[in-house]
C-alpha positions in Angstrom: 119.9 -75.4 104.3 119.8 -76.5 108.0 121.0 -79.8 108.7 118.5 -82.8 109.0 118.3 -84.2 111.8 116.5 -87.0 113.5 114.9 -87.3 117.4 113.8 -89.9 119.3 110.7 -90.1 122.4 109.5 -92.5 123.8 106.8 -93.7 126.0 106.7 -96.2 129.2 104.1 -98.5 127.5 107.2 -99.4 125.0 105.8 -96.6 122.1 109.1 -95.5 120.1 108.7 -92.7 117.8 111.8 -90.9 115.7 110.7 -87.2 114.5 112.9 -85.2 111.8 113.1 -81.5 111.8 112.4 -81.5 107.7 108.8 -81.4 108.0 108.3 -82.4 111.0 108.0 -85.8 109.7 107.5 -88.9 111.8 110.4 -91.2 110.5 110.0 -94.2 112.7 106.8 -95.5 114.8 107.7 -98.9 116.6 105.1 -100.7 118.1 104.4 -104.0 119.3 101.5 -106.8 118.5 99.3 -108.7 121.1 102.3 -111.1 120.7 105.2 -108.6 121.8 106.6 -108.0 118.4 107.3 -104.7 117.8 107.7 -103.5 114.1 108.2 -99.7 112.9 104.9 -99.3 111.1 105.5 -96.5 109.3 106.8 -96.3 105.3 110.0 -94.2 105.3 113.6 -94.0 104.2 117.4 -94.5 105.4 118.6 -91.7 104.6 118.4 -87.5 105.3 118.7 -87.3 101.8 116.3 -90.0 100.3 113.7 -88.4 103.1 114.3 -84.6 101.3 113.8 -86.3 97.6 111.6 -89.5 97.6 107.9 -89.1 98.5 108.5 -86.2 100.4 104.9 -86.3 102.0 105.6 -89.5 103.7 105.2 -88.9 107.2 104.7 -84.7 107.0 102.9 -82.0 108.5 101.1 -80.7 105.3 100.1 -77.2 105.4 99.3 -74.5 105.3 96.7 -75.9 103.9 96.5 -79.6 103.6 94.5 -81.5 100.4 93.4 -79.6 97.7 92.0 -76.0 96.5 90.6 -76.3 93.2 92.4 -74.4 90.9 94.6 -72.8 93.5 91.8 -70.0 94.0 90.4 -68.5 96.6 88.8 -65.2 97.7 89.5 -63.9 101.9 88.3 -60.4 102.7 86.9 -59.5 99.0 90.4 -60.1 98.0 91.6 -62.5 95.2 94.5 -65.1 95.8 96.4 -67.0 93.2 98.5 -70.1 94.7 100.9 -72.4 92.9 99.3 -75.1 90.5 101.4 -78.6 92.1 98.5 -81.3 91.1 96.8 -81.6 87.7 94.8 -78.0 88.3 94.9 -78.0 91.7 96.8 -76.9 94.6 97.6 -79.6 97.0 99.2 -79.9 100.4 100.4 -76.0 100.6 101.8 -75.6 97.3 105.1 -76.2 95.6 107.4 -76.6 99.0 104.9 -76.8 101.9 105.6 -77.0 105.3 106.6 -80.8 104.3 109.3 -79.6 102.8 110.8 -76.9 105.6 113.4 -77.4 108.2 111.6 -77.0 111.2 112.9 -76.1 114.7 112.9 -77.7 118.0 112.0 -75.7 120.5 111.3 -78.3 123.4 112.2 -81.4 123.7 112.1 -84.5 126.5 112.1 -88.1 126.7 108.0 -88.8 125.7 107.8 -85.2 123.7 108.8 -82.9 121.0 107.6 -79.6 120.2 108.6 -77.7 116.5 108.0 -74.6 115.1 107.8 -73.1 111.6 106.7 -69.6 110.5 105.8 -68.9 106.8 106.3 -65.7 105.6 103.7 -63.3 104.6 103.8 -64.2 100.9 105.1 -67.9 101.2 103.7 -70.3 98.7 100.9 -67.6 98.0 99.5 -66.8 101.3 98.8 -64.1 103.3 100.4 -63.4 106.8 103.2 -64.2 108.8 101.9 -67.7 110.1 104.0 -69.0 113.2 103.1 -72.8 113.4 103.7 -75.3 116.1 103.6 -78.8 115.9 103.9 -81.2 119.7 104.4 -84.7 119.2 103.6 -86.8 122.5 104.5 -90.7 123.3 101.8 -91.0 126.1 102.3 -94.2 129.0 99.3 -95.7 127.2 100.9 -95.7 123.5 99.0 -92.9 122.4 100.9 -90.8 119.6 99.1 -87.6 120.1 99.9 -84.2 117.7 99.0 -81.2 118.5 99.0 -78.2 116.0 98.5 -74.7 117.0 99.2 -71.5 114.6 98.7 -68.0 114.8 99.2 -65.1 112.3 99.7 -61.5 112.1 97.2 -61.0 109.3 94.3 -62.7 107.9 95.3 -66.3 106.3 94.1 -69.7 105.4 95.4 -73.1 107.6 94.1 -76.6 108.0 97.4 -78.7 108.8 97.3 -82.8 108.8 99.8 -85.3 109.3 100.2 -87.5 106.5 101.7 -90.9 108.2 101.7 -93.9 105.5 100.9 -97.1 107.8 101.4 -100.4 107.2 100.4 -102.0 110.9 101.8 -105.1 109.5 105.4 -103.3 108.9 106.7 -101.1 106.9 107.9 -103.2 103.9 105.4 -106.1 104.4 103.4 -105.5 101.2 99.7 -104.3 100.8 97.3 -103.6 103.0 94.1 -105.2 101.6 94.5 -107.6 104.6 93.9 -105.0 107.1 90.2 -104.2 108.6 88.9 -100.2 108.2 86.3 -98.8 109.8 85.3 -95.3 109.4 82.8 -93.4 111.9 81.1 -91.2 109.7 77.8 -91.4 108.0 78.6 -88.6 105.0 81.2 -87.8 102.7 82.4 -84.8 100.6 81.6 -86.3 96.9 84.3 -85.1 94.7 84.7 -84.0 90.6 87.0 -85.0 87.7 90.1 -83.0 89.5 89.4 -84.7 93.2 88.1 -81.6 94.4 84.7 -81.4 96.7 81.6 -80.4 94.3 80.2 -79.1 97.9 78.1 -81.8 97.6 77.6 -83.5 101.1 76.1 -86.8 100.5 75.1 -90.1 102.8 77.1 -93.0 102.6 74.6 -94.9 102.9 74.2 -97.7 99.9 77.8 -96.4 98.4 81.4 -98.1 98.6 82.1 -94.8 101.0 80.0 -96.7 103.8 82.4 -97.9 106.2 80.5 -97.9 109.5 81.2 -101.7 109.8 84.6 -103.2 109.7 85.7 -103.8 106.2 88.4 -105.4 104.7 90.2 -102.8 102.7 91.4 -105.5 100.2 87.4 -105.8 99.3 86.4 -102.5 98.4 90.0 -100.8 97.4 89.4 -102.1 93.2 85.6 -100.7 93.6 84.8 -98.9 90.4 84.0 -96.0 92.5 87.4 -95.5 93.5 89.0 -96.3 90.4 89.6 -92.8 89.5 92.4 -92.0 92.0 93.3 -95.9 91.5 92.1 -96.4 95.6 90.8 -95.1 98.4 91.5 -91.2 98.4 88.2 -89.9 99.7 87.3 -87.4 102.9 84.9 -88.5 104.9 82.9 -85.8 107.3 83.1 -86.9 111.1 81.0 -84.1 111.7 78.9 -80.9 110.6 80.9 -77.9 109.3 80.2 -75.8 111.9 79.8 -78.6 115.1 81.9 -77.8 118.5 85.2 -79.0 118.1 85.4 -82.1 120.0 87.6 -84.9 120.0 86.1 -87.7 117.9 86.8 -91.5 117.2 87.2 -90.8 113.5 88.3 -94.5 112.6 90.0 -97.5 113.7 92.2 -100.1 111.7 93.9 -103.2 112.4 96.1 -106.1 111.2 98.8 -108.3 112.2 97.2 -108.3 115.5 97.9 -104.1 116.0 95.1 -101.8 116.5 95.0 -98.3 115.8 92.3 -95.7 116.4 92.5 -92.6 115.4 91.1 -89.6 117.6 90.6 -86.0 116.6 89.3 -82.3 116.9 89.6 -81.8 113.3 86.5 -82.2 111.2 87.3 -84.4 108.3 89.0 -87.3 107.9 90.7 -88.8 104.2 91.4 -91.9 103.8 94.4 -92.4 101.0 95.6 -96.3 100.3 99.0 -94.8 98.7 97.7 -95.0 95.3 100.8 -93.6 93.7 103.3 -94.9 95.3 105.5 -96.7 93.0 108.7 -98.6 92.8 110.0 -96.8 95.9 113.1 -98.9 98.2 112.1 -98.0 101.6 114.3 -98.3 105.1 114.7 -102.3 105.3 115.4 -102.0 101.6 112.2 -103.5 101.1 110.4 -101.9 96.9 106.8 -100.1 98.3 104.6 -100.1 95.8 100.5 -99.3 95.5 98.3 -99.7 98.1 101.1 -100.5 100.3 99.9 -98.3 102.9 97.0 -96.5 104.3 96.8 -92.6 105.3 94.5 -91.3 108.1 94.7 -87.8 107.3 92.6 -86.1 110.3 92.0 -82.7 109.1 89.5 -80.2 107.6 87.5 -80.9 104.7 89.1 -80.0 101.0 88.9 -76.6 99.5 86.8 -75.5 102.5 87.7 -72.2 101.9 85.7 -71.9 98.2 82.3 -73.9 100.3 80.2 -71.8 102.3 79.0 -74.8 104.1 82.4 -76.7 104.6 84.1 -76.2 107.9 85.9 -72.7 108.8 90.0 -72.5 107.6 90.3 -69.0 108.1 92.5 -67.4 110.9 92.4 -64.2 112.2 95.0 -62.0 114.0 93.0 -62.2 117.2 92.9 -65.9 117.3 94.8 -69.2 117.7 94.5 -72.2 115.8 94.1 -75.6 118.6 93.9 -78.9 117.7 94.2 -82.6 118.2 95.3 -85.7 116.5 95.6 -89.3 118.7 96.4 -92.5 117.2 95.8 -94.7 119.6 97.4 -98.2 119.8 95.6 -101.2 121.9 
């Protein structure tokens, strides 16, 4: 295997972000409170090793399909594809060794930006088509971590990528994050069955613990019967109709510690995951994470889109390329 290895940009506004080439993960994210104190905000690891075996989506482009496809199934072009079974009957986050789990390469490279590649092999995980993947990570002037994804394939294939960064905006290593304030800008969710799969359902939140539209304390609706089943928050939200323009959207904004971050995106779903299974992990400062030590705003298409004739488009086509946009945003 390639060697691991670890880059740093940077913006003028003070934004410090360290990227690995093993799954394009975002290692480090420093940034500083309305008092100056900068903190890396992001859960993570000391080690090349301990980032290739412990919680290996901390951090990751997940892909080529991020979330789940119920029971690894789907059907493209009246053909029948069988992928690798990875969570309880499902397929999750590209299979067995998805892209979060690849040595990626740089291609470009400057002070405020990195750009990596990755192609999977027709076959890979399952999938059809050669599928050449880029990911650009940007430290803008105005502490903006922006990531951009494009993709293109030789043959027909399935691909919704997400980053899947596990924030703590009080520090990585600071405990839970009931204290911090969520707020979700989306009036419908995708409700989901006993396997955490869609139903293809699209219901209001409206009157449900899903209704987020005001700022809420995450630490007073996390224990919420209704979320009890994945032990937390692990729920997509739809920012938008299946088949609306792609636009970039404020999908949701968090804060604590006296850190804001909003998170802006072209992707049409966003879920929400508190890092319900997260357990007995020593992270970087040699601080224990635990549950709920960290919340995931994973901007990205809705689950199992491809088995919903009403969920948003994941199929890509010789002909086309995949464009799109993820900003956090820190004020």
């Amino acid at each position: 295997m390639k060697p691991i290895q670890f880059y740093t940009i940077k913006s003028s506004g003070g934004l410090r972000v360290e990227i690995s080439n093993l799954g394009a993960k975002i290692t480090k994210l420093l940034v500083a409170n309305r008092k100056g104190e900068v903190k890396d905000i992001v859960l993570g690891f000391r080690s090349a090793e301990e980032w290739r075996t412990k919680e290996t989506y901390f951090n990751a482009i997940c892909g080529r399909v991020a979330n789940r496809i119920k029971n690894g199934q789907f059907t493209l072009d009246g053909k029948a594809y069988q992928l690798p079974i990875n969570n309880g009957t499902n397929s999750l986050h590209g299979g067995i060794e998805g892209f979060n789990a690849k040595i990626w390469e740089v291609v470009e490279q400057s002070l405020f930006e990195i750009k990596l590649h990755y192609r999977a092999k027709d076959g890979e995980e399952g999938y059809p088509g050669n599928l050449d993947v880029w990911v650009t990570y940007t430290a803008t002037k105005d502490n903006t971590l922006r990531i951009h994804y494009e993709a293109k394939t030789d043959a027909p294939t399935l691909v919704a990528m997400t980053n899947h960064a596990y924030f703590n905006l009080a520090g990585e290593g600071s405990g839970k994050i009931h204290d911090h304030i969520l707020q979700v800008f989306a009036d419908r969710y995708t409700p989901f069955d006993e396997t955490a799969c869609p139903t293809g359902k699209i219901a209001p939140v409206e009157g449900t613990p899903m209704d987020f539209r005001q700022p809420v304390r995450i630490g007073d609706r996390i224990d919420d019967p209704f979320f009890a089943p994945g032990r937390g928050i692990d729920n997509n939200w739809c920012l938008c109709d299946g088949d609306a323009p792609k636009e970039l959207r404020h999908a949701a904004t968090v804060s604590a510690d006296g850190r804001t971050m909003e998170c802006w995106t072209t992707m049409k779903g966003l879920q929400v995951y508190t890092g319900n299974w997260v357990e007995q992990n020593e992270g970087k400062s040699g601080q224990v994470y635990d549950i709920q030590h960290a919340v995931c705003l994973e901007a990205q298409n809705w689950p199992d889109s491809i088995n919903h004739a009403n969920f948003p488009n994941i199929i890509l086509r010789p002909n086309e390329k995949l464009d799109e946009l993820t900003e956090y945003r820190f004020l």
